[in-house]
N, C-alpha and C positions, 0 to 999 in steps of 0.2 A: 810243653807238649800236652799237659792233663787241661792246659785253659784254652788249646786251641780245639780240643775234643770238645771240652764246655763250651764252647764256639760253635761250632760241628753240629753239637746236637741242638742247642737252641734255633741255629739257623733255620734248620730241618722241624725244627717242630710249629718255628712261625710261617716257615713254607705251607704245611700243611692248614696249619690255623687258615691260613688267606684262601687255601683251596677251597677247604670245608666251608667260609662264611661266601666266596663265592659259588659255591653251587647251591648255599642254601638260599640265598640271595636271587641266584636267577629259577629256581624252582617256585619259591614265594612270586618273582617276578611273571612267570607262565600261567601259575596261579589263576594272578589280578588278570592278566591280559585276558585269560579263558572266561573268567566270570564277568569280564565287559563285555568282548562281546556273547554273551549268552543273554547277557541285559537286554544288548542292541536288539537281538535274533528276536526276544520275547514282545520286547517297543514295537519290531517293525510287524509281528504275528499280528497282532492288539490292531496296529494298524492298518493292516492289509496291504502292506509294501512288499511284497515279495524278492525284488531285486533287493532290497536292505539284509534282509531275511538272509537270501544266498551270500551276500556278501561276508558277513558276521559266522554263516555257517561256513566257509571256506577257510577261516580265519581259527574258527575252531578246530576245523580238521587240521589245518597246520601244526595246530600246537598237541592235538591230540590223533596224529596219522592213523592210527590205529582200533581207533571207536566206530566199530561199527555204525553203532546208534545212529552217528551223526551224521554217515554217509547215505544208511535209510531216510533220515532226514531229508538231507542235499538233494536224493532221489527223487521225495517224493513231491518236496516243493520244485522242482523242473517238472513232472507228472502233471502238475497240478495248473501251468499254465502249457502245459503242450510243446515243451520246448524236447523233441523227442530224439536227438543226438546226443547231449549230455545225461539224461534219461536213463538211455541205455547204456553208456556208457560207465554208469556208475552202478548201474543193474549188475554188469559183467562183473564189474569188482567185488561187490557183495559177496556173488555168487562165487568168484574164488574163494572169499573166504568163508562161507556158509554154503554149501553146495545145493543142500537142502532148503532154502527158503524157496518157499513157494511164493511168497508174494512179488518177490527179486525177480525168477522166474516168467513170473505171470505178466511182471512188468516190461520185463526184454521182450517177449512175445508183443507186446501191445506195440510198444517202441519201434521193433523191426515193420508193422507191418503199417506203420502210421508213418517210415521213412520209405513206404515200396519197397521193401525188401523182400518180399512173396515169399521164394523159394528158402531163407535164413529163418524168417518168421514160421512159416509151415514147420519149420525142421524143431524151434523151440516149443512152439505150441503142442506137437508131437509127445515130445520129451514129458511136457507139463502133464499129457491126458494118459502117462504112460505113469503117472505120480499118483492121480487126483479122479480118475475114470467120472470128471464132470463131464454133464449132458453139454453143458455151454461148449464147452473147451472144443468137443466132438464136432459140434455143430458147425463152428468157426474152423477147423481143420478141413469139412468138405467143403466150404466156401472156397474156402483160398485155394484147393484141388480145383474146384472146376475156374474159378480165374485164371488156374496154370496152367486151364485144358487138359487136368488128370481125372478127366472122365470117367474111368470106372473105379479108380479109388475114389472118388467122390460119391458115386451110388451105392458103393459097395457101403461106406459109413453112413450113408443118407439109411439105409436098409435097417443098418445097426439103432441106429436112431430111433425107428419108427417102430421096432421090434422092442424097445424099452418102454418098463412100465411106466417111467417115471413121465415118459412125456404124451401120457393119455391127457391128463390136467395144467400142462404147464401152456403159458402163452409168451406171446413175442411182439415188441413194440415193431411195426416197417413203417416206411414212409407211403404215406397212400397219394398225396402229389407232394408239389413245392413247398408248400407250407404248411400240412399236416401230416399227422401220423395216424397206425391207427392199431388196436392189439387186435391179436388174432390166434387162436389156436398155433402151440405149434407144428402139429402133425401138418395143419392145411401149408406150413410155411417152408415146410420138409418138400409136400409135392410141388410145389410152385419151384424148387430147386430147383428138383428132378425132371421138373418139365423144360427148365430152361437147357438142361445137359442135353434132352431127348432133341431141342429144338435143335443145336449148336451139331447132334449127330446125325439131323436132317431124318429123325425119325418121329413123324406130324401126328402117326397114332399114338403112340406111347405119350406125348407132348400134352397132345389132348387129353387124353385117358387122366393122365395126374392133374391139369388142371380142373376137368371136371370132379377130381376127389376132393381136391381140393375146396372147390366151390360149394360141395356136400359138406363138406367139416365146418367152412364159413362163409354162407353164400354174400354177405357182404365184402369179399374181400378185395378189393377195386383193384390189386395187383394182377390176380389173378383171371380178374371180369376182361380188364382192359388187354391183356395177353390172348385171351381166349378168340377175343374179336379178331385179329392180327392173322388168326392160323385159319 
């Protein structure tokens, strides 16, 4: 009976031995896998391969599900060629588990409104300027209002806008035709908004009135020259 106990317990302890060497075995194993591809990731950065880059980073999130890091990562190389459904998709993840990152955030915003999503996009960009009380953020909020034909919440922030100190000295890149751009004040880029709301409300004085403000802040401004003609 005592050597079948000495049986018993040796069993049990080379059980154990083989558990412990293989969990230390495939932890070491995870290890090496995670520090290859971190190699790959780093090779394919160096080289401007992007899809390697994803690939390696997916590889890594596998073995490390739970790092954030790598999923800002994963994020921001899909950001970076435009690929804007995985983008967001992994924006929303973050952002469960970081509620508060603004960049996560900022990035779903850009996502949503780069797949036409208006009304999803308007709702996160909201959120963002309700964070960050950026002039941009504002600005991009009465856009996508009046694309959605929300008329007087568009003027109402156009208002807010123009009533800040901040945007006496700030400018704004538009497209002035096909193939150029051109900066511009952006108070003058505020009335050219506002004139387009005024057009879309078939009201041609108000339309006019801000294009001519406009033309006064930047009488170069071909946006607002070539509108003006029209009315």
């Amino acid at each position: 009976m005592v050597l079948n106990k000495k049986n018993n317990t040796m069993k049990k302890k080379f059980f154990y031995i083989i558990i412990f060497l293989f969990i230390g075995f495939d932890s070491l194993s995870q290890k090496n896998d995670f520090e290859i591809q971190k190699s790959i990731y780093e090779k394919a950065k160096a080289y401007n391969d992007p899809s390697v880059a994803i690939s390696a980073l997916y590889n890594m999130v596998a073995i490390q599900p739970d790092n954030v890091l790598l999923k800002d990562s994963l994020m921001r190389e899909y950001l970076a060629i435009s690929q804007w459904a995985p983008t967001y998709m992994i924006s929303r993840e973050i952002l469960a588990i970081q509620p508060n990152n603004l960049f996560a955030l900022e990035v779903s915003c850009i996502s949503l409104q780069n797949l036409g999503l208006k009304q999803q996009a308007l709702n996160e960009y909201e959120s963002l300027y309700l964070k960050t009380d950026r002039i941009d953020v504002l600005y991009t909020i009465s856009f996508i209002q009046f694309e959605l034909g929300n008329f007087n919440e568009s003027l109402t922030n156009l208002d807010i806008l123009m009533n800040k100190d901040m945007t006496q000295e700030m400018t704004v890149s538009v497209s002035k035709d096909e193939n150029n751009r051109q900066e511009i004040p952006i108070k003058a880029q505020l009335n050219y908004l506002k004139s387009l709301i005024y057009i879309e409300q078939k009201n041609i004085e108000l339309a006019r009135k801000s294009l001519n403000e406009a033309l006064s802040i930047s009488p170069e401004f071909q946006n607002a020259i070539n509108k003006l003609k029209t009315l």
